[in-house]
mmCIF file of the C-alpha atoms, coordinates in Angstrom:
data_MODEL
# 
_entry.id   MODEL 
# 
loop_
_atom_site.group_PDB 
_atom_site.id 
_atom_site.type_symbol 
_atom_site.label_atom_id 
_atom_site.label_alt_id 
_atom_site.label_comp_id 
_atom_site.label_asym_id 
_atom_site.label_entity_id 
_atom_site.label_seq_id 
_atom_site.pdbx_PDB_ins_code 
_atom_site.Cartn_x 
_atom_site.Cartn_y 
_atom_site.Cartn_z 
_atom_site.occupancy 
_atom_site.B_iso_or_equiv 
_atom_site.pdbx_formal_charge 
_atom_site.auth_seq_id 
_atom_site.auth_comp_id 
_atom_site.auth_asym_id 
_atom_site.auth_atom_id 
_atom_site.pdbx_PDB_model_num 
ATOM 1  C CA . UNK A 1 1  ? 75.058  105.525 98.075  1.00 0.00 ? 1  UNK A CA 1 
ATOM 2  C CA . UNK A 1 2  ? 72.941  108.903 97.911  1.00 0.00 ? 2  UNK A CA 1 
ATOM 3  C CA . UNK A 1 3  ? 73.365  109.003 94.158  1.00 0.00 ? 3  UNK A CA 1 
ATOM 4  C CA . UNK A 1 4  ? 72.260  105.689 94.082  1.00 0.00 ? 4  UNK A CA 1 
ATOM 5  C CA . UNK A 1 5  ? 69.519  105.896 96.405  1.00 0.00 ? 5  UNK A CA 1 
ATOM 6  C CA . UNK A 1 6  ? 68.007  108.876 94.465  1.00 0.00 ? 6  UNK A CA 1 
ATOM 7  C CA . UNK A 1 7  ? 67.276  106.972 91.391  1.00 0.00 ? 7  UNK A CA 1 
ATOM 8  C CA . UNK A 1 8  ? 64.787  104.740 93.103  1.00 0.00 ? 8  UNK A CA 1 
ATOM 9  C CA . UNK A 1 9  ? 61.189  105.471 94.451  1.00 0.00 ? 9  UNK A CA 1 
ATOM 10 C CA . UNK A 1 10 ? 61.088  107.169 98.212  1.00 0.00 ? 10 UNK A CA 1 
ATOM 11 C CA . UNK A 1 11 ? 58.719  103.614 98.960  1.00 0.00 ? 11 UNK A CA 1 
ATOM 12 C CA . UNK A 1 12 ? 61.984  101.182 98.184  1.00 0.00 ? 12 UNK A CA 1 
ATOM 13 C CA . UNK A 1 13 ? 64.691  103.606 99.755  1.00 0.00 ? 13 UNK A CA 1 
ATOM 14 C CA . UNK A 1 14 ? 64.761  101.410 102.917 1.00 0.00 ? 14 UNK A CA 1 
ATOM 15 C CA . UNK A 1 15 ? 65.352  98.004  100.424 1.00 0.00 ? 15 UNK A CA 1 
ATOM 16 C CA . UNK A 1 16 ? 67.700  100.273 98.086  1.00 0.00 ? 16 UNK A CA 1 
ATOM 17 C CA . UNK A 1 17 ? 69.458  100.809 101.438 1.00 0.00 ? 17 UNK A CA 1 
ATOM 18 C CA . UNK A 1 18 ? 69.997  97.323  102.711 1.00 0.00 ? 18 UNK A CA 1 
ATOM 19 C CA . UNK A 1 19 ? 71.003  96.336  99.576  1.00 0.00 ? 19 UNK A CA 1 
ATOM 20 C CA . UNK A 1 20 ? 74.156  98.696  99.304  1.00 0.00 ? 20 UNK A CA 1 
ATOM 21 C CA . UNK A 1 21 ? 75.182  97.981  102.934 1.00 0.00 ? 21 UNK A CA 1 
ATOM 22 C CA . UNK A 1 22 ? 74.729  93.990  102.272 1.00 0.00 ? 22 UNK A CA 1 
ATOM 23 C CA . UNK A 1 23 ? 76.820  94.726  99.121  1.00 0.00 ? 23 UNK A CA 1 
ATOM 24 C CA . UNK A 1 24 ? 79.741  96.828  100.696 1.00 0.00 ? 24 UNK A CA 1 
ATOM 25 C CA . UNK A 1 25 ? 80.088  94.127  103.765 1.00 0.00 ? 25 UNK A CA 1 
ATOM 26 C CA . UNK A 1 26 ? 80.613  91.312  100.865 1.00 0.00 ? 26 UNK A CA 1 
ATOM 27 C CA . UNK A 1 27 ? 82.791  93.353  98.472  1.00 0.00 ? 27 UNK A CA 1 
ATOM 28 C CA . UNK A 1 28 ? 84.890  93.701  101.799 1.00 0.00 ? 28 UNK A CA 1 
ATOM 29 C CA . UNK A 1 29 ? 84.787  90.228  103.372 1.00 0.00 ? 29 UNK A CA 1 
ATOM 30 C CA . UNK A 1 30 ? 85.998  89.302  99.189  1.00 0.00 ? 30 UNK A CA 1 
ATOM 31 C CA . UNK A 1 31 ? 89.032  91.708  99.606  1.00 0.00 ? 31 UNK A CA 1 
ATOM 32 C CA . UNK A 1 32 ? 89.900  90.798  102.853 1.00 0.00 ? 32 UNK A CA 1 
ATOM 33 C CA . UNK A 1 33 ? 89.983  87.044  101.756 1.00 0.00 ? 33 UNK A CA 1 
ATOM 34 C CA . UNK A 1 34 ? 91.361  87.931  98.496  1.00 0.00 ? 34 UNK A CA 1 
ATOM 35 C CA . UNK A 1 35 ? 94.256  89.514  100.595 1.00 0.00 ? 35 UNK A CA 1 
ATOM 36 C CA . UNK A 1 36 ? 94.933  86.695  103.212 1.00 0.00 ? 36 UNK A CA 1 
ATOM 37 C CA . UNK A 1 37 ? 95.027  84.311  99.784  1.00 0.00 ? 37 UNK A CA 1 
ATOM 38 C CA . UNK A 1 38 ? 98.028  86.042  98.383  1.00 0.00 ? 38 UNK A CA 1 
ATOM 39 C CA . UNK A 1 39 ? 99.673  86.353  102.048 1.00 0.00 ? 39 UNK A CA 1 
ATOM 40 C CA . UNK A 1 40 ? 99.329  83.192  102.438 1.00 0.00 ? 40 UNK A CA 1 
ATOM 41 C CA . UNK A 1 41 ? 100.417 82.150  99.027  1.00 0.00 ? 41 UNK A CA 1 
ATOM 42 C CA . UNK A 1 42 ? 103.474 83.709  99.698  1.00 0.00 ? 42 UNK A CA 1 
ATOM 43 C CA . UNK A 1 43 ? 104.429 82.087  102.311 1.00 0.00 ? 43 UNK A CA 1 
ATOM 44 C CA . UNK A 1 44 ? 104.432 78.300  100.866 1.00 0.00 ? 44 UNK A CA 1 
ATOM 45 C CA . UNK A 1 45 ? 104.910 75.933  103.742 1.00 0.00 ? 45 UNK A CA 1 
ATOM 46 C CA . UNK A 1 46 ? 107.450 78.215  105.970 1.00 0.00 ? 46 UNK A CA 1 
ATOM 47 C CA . UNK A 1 47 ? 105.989 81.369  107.760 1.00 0.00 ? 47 UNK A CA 1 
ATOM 48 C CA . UNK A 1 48 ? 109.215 83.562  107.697 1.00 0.00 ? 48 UNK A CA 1 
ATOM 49 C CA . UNK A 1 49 ? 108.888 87.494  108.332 1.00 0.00 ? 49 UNK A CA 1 
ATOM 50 C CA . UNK A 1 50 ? 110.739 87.624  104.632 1.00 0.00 ? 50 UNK A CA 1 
ATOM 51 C CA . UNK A 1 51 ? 107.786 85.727  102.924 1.00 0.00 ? 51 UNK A CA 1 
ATOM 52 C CA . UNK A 1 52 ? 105.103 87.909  105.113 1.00 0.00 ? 52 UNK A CA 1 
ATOM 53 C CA . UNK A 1 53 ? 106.706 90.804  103.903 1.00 0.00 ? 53 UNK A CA 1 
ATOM 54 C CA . UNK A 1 54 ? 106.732 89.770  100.120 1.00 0.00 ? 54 UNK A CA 1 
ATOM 55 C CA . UNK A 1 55 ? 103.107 88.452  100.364 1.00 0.00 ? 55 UNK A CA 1 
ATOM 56 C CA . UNK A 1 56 ? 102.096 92.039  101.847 1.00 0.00 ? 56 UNK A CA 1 
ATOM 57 C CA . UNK A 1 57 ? 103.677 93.947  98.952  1.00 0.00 ? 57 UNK A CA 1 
ATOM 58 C CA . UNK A 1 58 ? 101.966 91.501  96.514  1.00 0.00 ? 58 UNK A CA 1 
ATOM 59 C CA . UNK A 1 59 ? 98.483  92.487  97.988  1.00 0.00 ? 59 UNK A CA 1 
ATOM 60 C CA . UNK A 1 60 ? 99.037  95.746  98.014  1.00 0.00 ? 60 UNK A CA 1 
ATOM 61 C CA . UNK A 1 61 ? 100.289 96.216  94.696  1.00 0.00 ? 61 UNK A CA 1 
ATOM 62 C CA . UNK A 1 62 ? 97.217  94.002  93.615  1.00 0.00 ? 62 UNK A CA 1 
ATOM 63 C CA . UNK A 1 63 ? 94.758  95.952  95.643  1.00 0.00 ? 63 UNK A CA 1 
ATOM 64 C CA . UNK A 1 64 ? 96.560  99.256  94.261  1.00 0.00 ? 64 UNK A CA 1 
ATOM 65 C CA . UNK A 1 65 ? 96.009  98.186  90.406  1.00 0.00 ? 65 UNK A CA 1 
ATOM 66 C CA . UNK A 1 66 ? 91.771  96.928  91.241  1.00 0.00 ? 66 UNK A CA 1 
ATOM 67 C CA . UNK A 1 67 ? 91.766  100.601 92.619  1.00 0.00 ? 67 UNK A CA 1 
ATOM 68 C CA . UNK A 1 68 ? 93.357  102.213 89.382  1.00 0.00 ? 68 UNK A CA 1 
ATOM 69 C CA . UNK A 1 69 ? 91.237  100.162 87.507  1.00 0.00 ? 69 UNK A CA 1 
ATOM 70 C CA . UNK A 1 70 ? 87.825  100.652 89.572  1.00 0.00 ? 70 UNK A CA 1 
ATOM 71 C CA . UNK A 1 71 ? 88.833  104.765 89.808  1.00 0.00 ? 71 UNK A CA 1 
ATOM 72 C CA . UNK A 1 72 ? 89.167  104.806 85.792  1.00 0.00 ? 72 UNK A CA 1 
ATOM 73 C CA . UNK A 1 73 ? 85.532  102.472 85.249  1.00 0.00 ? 73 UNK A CA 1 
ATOM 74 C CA . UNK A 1 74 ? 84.575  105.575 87.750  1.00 0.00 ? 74 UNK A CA 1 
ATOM 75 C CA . UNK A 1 75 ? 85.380  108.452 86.206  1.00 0.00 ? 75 UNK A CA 1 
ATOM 76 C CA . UNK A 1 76 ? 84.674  106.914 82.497  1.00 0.00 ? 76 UNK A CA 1 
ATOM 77 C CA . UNK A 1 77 ? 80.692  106.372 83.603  1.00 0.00 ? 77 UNK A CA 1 
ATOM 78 C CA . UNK A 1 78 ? 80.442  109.511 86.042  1.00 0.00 ? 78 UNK A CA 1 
ATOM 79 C CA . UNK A 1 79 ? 81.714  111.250 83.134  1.00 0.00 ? 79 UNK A CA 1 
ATOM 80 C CA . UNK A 1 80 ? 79.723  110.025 80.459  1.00 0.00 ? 80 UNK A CA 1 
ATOM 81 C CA . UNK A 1 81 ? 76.587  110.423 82.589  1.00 0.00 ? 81 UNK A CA 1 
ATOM 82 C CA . UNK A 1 82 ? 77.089  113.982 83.690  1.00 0.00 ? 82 UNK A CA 1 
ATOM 83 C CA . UNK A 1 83 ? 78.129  114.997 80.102  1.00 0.00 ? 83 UNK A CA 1 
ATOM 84 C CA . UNK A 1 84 ? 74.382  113.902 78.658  1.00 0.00 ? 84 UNK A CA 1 
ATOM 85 C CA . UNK A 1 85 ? 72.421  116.029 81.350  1.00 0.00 ? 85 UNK A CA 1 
# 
């Protein structure tokens, strides 16, 4: 968020800032709904601890790879930006 909120002028830093937090309170409401889907997709009609179980490693291994794959968009930009300085 400071990196972020140094590119813009000082006079929009408080708009800059509500902006990220509105951002980062959707991007987790999506994940957490995004989760409870494939829990609950799991489960298909019965509610068993087995099915819970499966569901949970399911959205963890999804949530694992969107991690890897927001970790290497990371590093690709951060690294391209600080290379041209």
């Amino acid at each position: 968020m400071t990196d972020t909120l140094a590119v813009i002028d000082e006079s929009k830093t408080t708009q800059g800032n509500a902006i990220l937090n509105t951002a980062q309170q959707f991007a987790g409401a999506v994940g957490t709904s995004i989760t409870s889907a494939i829990v609950a997709s799991s489960q298909k009609g019965t509610k068993s601890a087995d099915l819970t179980r499966i569901g949970t490693q399911h959205a963890y291994i999804f949530l694992l790879c969107l991690v890897i794959l927001i970790m290497a968009l990371f590093i690709k930009y951060v690294g391209r930006r600080t290379a041209t300085k």
